[in-house]
BAMI-936628 format. One record per residue (C-alpha): residue in one letter; x, y, z. Coordinates in pm, whole numbers, padded with zeros to 5 digits, always signed. Layout:
# residues N
AXYZ
...
***
This chain:
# residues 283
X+00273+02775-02268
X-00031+02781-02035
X-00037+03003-01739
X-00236+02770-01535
X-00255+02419-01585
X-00540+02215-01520
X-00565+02023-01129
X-00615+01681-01266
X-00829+01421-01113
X-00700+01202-00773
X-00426+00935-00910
X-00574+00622-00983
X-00359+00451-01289
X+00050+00506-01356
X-00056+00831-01608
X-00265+00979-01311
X+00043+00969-01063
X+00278+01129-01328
X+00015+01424-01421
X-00055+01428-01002
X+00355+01469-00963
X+00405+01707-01251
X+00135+01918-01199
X+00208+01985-00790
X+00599+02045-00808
X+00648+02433-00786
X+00811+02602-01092
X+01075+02863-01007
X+00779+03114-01023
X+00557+02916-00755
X+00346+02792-01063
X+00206+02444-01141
X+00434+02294-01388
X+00232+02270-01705
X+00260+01976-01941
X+00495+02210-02165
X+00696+02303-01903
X+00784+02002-01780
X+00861+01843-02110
X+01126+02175-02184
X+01331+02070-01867
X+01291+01697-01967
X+01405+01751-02343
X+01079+01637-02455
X+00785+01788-02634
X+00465+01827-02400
X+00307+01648-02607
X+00524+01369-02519
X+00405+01391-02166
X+00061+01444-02241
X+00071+01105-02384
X+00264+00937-02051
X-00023+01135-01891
X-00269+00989-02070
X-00194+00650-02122
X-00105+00674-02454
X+00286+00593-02397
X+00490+00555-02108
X+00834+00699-02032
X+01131+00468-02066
X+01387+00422-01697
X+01588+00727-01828
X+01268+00906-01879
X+01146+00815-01527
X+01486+00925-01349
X+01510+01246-01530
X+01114+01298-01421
X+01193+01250-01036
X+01537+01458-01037
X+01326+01803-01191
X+01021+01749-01005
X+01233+01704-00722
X+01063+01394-00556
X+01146+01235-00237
X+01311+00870-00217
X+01044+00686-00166
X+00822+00883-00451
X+01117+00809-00700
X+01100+00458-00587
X+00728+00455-00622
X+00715+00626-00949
X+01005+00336-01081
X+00765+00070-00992
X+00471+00217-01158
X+00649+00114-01411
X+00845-00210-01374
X+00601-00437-01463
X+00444-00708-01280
X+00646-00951-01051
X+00705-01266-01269
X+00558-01567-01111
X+00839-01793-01229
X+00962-02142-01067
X+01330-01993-00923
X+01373-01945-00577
X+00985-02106-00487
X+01035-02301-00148
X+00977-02719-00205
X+00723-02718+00050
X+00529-02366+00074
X+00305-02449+00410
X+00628-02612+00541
X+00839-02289+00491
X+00528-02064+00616
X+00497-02317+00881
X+00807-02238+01045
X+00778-01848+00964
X+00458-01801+01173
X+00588-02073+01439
X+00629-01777+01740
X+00446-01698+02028
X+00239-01402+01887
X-00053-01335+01659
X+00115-01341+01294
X-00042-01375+00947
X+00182-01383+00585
X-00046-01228+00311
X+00060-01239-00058
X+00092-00934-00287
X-00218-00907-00358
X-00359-00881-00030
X-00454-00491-00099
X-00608-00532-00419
X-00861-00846-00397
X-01081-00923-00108
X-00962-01216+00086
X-01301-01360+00203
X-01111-01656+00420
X-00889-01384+00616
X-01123-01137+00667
X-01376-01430+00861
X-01047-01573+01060
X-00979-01191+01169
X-01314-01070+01277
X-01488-01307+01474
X-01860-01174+01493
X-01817-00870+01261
X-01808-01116+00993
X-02207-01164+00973
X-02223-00788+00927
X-02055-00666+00640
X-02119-00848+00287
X-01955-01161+00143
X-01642-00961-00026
X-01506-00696+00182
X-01137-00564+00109
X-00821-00553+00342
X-00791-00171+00288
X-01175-00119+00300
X-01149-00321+00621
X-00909-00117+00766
X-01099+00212+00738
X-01416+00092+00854
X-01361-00089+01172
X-01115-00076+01446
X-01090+00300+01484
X-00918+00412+01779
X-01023+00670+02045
X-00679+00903+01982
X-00764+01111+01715
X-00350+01174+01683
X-00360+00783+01707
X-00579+00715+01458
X-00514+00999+01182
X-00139+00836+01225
X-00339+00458+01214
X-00504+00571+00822
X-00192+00773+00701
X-00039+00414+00756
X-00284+00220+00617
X-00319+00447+00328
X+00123+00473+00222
X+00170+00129+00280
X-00143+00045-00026
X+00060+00335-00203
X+00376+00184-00223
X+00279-00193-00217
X+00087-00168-00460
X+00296+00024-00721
X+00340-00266-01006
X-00037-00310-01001
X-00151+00053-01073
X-00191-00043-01421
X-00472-00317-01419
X-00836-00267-01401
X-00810-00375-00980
X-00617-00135-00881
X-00819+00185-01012
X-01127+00004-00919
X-01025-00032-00568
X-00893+00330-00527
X-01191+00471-00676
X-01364+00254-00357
X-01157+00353-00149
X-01122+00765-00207
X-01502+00719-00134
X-01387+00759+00251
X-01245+01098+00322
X-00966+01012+00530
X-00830+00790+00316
X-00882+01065+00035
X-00678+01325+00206
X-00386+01108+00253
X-00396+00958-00090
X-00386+01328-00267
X-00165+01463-00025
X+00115+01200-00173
X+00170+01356-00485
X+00189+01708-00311
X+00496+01662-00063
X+00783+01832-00232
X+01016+01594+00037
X+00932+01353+00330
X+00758+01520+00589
X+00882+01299+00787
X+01214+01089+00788
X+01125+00742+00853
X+01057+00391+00727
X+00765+00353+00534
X+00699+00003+00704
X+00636+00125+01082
X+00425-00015+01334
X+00057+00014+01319
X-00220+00048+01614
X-00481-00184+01561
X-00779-00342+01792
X-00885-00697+01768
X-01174-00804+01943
X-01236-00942+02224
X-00893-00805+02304
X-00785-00409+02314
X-00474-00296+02104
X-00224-00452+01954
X+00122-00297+01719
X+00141-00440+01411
X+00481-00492+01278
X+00508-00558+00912
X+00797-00667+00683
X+00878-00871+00363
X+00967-01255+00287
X+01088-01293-00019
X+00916-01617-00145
X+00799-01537-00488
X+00656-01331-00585
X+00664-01153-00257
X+00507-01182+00086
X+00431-00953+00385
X+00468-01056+00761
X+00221-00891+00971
X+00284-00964+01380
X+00101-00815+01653
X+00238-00755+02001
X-00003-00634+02262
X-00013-00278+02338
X-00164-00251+02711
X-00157-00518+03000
X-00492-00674+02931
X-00422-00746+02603
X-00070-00906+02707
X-00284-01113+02990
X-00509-01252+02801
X-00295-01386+02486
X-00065-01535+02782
X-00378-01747+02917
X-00419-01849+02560
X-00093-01950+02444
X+00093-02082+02789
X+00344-02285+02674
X+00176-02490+02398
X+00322-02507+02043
X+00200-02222+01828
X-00091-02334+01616
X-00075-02253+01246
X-00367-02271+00968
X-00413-02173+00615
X-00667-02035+00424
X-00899-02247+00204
X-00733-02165-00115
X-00456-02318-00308
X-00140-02106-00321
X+00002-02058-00656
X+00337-02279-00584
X+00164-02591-00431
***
């Protein structure tokens, strides 16, 4: 059994995340659990989880469950490390509204900035959004520019506390959202991107190492973000389940000239509501 297992490399597929897990959950020594050693407290050989750590197999539910009770994870890595593994959402015809703009429609029909992006919104670049979001920047940065990538690179705010809180946000919520992708070509080619930029780095690694949640609260919490002209907005986020799934993104202005100016542009007229130039998948 080895004495000192291998660090392996940042997680960017479902094997990396199980070999990140294993290896950083403290044996009763204060060792790194070595592929062995995890695979005696499992009732499996290690070379049974060499393979889920390699992509050569993947654990089954009971498998996963007995994984996240002895390497002690936290709710929300046990629900992470489940959906790693579920599969992609299917894409079927139950539940999909009649009219998809109509039901949108009447979702972003409030008196506040609000977008709905689909699933995939962290994964691909969305071109359309990025232009309706940014105003000038849009001349400046090149023709396919990701959400996530987006986020790091523009908007920073002046609080360091504010904006080391603003990228550990930025960086769980593509964590968790993005779960049932980690095993297509996208997703690793995005976080490879993306662990380019050290803060984002840092926050992605340091996942896999909390033993619990630092910090008990929800994973969807408001964000700090700047919009220009304006100043600072919070960014509330949540789910609508049309299928496959959508997320609700709706700022409220953070300071009074913010608030001033969105009043002088709304006033009382009936909220105005566009789509991007792209066919949704229901229509």
């Amino acid at each position: 059994m080895p004495r000192n297992p291998t660090e392996p490399n940042p997680p960017i597929s479902p094997a990396g995340w199980l070999a990140n897990f294993r290896y950083f959950r403290a044996g009763e020594d204060g060792a790194h659990l070595s592929s062995e050693a995890l695979g005696f407290r499992l009732g499996v050989s290690g070379a049974t989880v060499r393979r889920w750590e390699s992509g050569q197999a993947q654990p089954n539910e009971s498998d996963l469950f007995r994984f996240a009770d002895v390497c002690h994870l936290s709710p929300l890595q046990r629900e992470f490390v489940l959906r790693l593994f579920a599969g992609t959402t299917t894409r079927g015809e139950a539940g999909v509204p009649i009219n998809f703009h109509a039901e949108v429609t009447s979702v972003l029909s409030i008196q506040r900035p609000a977008y709905v992006v689909d699933e995939l919104f962290y994964i691909r670049a969305w071109n359309s959004h990025f232009a309706a979001v940014t105003g000038g920047f849009v001349d400046l940065f090149p023709d396919v520019v990701n959400a996530v990538e987006l986020g790091l690179t523009i908007g920073a705010l002046d609080d360091p506390d504010e904006e080391a809180e603003r990228v550990r946000t930025i960086t769980r919520l593509t964590w968790m959202w993005t779960a049932h992708l980690a095993g297509f070509p996208a997703y690793a080619e995005l976080v490879t991107r993306l662990l380019d930029t050290p803060a984002f780095a840092d926050n992605w690694q340091a996942i896999a190492r909390e033993p619990v949640e630092s910090v008990q609260r929800p994973l969807i919490m408001p964000i700090v973000q700047r919009r220009p002209p304006l100043n600072l907005f919070t960014v509330y986020t949540g789910q609508i389940l049309f299928p496959p799934l959508y997320h609700l993104f709706v700022y409220e202005p953070r300071d009074s000239q913010t608030a001033a100016y969105l009043a002088s542009r709304v006033g009382n007229a009936a909220p105005k509501v566009s789509f991007a130039n792209r066919t949704h998948w229901a229509d």
